[in-house]
Legacy VTK file of the C-alpha trace (Angstrom):
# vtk DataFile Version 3.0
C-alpha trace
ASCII
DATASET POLYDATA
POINTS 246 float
5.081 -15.858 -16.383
1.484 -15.098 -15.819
1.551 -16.400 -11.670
-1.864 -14.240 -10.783
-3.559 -15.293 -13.533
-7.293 -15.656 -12.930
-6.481 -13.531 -9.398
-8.396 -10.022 -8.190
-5.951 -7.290 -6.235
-7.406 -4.274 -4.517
-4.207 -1.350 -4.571
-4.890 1.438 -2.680
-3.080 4.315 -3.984
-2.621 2.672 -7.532
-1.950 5.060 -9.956
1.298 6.709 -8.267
4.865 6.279 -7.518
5.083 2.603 -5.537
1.807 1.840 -6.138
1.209 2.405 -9.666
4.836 0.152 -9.936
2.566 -2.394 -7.971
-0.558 -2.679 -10.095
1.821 -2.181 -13.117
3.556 -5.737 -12.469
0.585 -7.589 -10.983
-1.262 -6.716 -14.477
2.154 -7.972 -16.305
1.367 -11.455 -14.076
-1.999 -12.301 -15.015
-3.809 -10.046 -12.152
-7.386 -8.225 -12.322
-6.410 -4.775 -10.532
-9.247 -2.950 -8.889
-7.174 0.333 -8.353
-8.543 3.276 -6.136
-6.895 6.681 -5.723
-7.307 9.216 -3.748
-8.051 12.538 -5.517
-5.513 13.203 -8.574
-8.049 12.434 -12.087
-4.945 13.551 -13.909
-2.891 10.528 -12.910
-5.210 8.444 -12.980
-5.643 8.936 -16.579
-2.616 9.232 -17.776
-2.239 5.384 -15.978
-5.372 4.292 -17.517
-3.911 5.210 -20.828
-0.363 3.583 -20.571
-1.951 0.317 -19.403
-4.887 0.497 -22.362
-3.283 -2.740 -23.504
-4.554 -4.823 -20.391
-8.441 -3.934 -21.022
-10.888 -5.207 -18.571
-8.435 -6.556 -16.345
-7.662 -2.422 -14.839
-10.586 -1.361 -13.300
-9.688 1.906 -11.347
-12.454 3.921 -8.981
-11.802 7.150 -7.140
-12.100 6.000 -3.211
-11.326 8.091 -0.056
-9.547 4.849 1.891
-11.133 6.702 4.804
-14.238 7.342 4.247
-15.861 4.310 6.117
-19.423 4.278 4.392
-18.418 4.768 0.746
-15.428 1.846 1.085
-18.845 -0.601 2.454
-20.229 0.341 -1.022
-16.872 -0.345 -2.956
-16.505 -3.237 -1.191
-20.419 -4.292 -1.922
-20.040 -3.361 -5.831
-16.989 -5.739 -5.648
-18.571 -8.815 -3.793
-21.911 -8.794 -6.098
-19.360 -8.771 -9.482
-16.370 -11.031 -8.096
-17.660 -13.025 -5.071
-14.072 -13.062 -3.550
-11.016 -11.374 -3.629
-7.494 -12.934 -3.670
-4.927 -9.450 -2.630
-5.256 -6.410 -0.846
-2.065 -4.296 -1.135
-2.702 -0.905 0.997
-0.488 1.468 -0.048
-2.193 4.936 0.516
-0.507 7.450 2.144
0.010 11.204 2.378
2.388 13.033 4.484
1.826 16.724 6.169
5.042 17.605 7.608
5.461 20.173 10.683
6.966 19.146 14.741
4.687 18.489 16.915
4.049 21.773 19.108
3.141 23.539 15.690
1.315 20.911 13.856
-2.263 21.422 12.943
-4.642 19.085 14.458
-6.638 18.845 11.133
-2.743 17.785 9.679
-2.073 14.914 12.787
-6.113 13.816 11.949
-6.022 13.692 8.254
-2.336 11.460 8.077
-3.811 8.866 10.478
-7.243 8.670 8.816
-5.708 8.226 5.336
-2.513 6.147 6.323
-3.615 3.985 9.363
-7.460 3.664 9.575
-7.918 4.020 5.876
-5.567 0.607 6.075
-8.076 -0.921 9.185
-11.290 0.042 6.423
-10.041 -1.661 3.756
-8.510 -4.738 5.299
-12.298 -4.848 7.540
-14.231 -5.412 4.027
-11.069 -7.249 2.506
-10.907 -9.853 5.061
-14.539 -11.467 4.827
-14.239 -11.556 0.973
-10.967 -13.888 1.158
-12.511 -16.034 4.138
-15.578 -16.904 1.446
-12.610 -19.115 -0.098
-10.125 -19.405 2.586
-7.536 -17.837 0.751
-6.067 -14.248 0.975
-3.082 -12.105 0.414
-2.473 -8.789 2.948
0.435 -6.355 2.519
0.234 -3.141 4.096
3.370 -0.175 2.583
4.397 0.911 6.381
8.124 2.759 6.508
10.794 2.705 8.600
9.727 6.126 10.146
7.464 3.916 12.147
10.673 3.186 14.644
13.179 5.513 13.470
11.417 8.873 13.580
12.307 12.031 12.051
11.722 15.329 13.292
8.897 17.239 12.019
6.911 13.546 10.489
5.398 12.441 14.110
1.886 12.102 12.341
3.689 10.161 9.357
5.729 7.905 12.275
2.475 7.143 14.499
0.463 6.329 11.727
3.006 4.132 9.883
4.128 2.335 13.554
0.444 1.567 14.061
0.161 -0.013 10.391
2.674 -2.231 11.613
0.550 -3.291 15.161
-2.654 -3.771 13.010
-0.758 -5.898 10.920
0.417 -8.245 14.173
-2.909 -8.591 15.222
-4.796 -9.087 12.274
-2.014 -11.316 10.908
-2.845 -14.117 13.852
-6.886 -13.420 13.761
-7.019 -14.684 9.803
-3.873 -17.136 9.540
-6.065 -20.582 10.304
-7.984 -19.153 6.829
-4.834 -19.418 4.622
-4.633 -15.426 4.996
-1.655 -14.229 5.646
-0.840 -10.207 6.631
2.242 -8.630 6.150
4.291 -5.666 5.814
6.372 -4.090 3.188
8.640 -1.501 4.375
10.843 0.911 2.011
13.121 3.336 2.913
13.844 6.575 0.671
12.505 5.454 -2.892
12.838 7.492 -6.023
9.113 8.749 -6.318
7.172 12.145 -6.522
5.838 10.935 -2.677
9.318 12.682 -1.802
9.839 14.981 -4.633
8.789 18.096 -2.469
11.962 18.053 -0.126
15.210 20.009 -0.781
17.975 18.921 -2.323
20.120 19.706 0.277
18.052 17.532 2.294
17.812 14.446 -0.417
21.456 14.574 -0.475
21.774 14.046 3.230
19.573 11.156 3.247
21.343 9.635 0.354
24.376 9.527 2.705
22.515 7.769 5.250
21.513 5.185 2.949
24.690 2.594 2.985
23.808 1.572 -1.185
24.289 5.730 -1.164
21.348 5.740 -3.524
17.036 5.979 -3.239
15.569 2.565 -4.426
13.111 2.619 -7.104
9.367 1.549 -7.351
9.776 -1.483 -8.747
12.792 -2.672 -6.700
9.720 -2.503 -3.670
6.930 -4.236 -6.184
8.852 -7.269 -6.429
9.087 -7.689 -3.075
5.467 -7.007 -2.611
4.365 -9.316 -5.373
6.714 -12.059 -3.112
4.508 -11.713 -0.558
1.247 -12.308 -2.550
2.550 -15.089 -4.650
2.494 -18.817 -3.192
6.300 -19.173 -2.645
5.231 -16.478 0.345
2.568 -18.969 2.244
4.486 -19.459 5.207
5.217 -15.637 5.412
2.622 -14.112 8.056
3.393 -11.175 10.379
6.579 -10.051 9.039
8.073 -6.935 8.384
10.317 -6.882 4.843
12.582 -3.610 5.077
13.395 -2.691 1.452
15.896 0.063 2.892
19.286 -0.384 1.262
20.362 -1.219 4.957
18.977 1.955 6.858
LINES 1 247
246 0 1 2 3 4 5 6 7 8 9 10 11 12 13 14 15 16 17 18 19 20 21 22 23 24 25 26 27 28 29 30 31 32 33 34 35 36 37 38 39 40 41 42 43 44 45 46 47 48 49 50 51 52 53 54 55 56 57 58 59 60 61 62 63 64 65 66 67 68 69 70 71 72 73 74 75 76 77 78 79 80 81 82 83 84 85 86 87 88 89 90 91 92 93 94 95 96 97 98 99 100 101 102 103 104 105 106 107 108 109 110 111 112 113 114 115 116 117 118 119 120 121 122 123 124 125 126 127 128 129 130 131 132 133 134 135 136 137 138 139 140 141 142 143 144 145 146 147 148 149 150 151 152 153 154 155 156 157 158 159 160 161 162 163 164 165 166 167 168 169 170 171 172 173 174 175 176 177 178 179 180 181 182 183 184 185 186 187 188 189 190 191 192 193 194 195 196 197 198 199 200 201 202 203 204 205 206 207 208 209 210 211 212 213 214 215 216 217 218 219 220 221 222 223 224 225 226 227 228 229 230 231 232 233 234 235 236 237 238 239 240 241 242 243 244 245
């Protein structure tokens, strides 16, 4: 069922773990991807080459989320080839783990520039393409860290708790436009994002989880691709916990 035929998606963080599931299904649907990464080529090729079979319709572009003046250009390129834009799913993120009185200030800066104003950047450029044709889809990849916390990820937890605040606002500022801003938020899913912790630790949070398993990428891309579809237009300023019932 091809339901975003004909549509154009920005994914932030497209070629990995629950993005790359993302842009994966949306080009199953119908969907032009525009796909930006952060700084891993090797990824990025390898997903260039497994989705060979969708041509044209992958476009992927190397793009610090953060970096205000060289998203105005991406944005720019995109306007001048497409005119409009239909989705924007943000799902960028990096995590740089230590508590508080130790952290680095470089490590606090860096998570909130990539994970919560790299979010603000891209939604700022998003937003005025989808008003052009008062239509637009908005789903930001917050976590329930963002009001449950764990030691040693407060730079993870502010950043993904303020993804959730932008979202409020900017959910009632577009809404008379047909825009509509939401959040998708997954607990512990089975991706390299996670990969780096120990497995005494993974088995712990496994036993938190009441399913007493990690979801998978494309149990949260469904849900996400809910969101941007039609069935979702009366969905604006929610949160959708994909958690296994965290």
């Amino acid at each position: 069922m091809l339901e975003f035929e004909g549509k154009k998606a920005v994914v932030t963080g497209a070629t990995r773990g629950i993005g790359k599931a993302i842009s994966e299904v949306l080009l199953a649907r119908g969907a032009t991807v525009i796909g930006l990464y952060g700084g891993n080529r090797t990824a990025a090729e390898t997903f260039a080459g497994e989705c060979a079979p969708y041509g044209e319709r992958l476009r992927l572009k190397r793009l610090d989320v953060s970096d205000y003046q060289a998203a105005a250009g991406f944005f720019a390129e995109l306007e001048e080839e497409f005119e409009t834009l239909d989705m924007l799913v943000n799902c960028a993120g990096i995590r740089r783990d230590g508590v508080l009185a130790m952290m680095k200030e470089d490590d606090w800066r860096r998570v909130l520039d990539v994970n919560l104003t790299g979010g603000y950047i891209m939604a700022k450029f998003a937003v005025p393409l989808m008003m052009k044709q008062k239509f637009g889809r908005i789903v930001f990849i917050t976590s329930p860290m963002g009001h449950l916390g764990f030691p040693g990820q407060s730079n993870y937890a502010a950043s993904k708790a303020g993804q959730i605040g932008l979202m409020k606002s900017l959910s009632k500022e577009v809404a008379k436009r047909k825009i509509t801003v939401n959040c998708v938020s997954p607990g512990f899913i089975d991706t390299d994002f996670i990969g780096d912790l120990p497995e005494a630790q993974v088995k712990e949070y496994k036993k938190m989880v009441p399913t007493g398993r990690f979801g998978t990428p494309t149990e949260v891309a469904e849900a996400v691709l809910f969101l941007l579809g039609d069935r979702a237009a009366y969905i604006n300023g929610a949160v959708l916990e994909i958690t296994g019932g965290l």
